[in-house]
C-alpha positions as CSV (number, residue, x, y, z in Angstrom):
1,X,-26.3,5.5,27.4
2,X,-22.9,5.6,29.1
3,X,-20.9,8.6,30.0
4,X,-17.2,8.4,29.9
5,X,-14.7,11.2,31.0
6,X,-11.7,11.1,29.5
7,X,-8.2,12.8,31.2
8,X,-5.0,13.4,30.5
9,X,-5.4,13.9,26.6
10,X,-2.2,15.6,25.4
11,X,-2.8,19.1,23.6
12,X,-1.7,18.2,20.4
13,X,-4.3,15.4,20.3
14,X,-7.2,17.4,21.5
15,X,-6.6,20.6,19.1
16,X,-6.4,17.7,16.3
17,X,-10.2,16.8,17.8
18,X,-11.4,20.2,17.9
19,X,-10.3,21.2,14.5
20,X,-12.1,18.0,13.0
21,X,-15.5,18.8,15.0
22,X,-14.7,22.2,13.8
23,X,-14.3,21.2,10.0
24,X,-17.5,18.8,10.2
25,X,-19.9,20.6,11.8
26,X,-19.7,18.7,15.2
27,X,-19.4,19.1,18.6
28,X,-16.3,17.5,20.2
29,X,-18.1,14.7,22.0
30,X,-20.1,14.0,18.6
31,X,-16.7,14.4,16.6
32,X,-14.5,11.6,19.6
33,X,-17.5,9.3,19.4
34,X,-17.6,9.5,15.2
35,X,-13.7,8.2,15.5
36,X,-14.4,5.9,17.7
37,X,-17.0,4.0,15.6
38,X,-15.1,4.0,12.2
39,X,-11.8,2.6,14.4
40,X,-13.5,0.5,16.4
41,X,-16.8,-1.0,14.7
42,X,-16.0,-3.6,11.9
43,X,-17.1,-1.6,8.5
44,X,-20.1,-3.1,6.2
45,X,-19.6,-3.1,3.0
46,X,-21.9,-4.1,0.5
47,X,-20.4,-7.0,-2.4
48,X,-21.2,-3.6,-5.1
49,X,-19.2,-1.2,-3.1
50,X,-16.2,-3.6,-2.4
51,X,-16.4,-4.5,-6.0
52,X,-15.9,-0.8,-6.5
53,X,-13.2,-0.2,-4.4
54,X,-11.3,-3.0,-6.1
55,X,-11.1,-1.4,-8.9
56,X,-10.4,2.1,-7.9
57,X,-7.6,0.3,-6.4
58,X,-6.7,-1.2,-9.2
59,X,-6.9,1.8,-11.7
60,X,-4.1,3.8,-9.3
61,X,-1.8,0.8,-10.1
62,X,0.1,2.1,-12.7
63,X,2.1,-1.2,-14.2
64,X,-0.1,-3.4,-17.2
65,X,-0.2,-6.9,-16.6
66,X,3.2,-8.8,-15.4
67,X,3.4,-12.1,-16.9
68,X,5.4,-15.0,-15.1
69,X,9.0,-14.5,-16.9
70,X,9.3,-10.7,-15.5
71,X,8.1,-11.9,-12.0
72,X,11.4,-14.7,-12.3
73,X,13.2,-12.3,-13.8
74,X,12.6,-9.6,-10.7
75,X,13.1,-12.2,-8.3
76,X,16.3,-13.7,-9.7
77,X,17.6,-10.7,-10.2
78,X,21.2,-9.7,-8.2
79,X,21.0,-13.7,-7.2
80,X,23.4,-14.8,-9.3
């Protein structure tokens, strides 16, 4: 495994760190690699679970259905 030393972090951004490790029960080397994984490694998700998401997403949306004549009606709106 690789080693990496990292310098010149600014405070704020390292007592951000240590209150994360803190709050999940990691050191801060376990807690800095943790970050860098979800930011940098593309995410798998499973057809269920993105199915899932979709409509969580969808529930928090609070309009009903929009048909075609109040999309023109939005969009022509103020253009006259």
């Amino acid at each position: 495994m690789t080693s990496l030393t990292i310098k010149n972090i600014p405070d704020e951004l390292y007592e951000h760190l240590k209150q994360a490790a803190k709050a999940h029960h990691r050191s801060i080397n376990s807690e800095l690699i943790y970050c860098l994984e979800k930011t940098l490694l593309p995410s798998k998700l499973s057809a269920t679970d993105f199915k899932d998401t979709a409509k969580l997403l969808r529930a928090r949306v609070m309009a009903d259905s929009i048909d075609a004549e109040e999309i023109n009606a939005v969009k022509n709106n103020g253009r006259s």
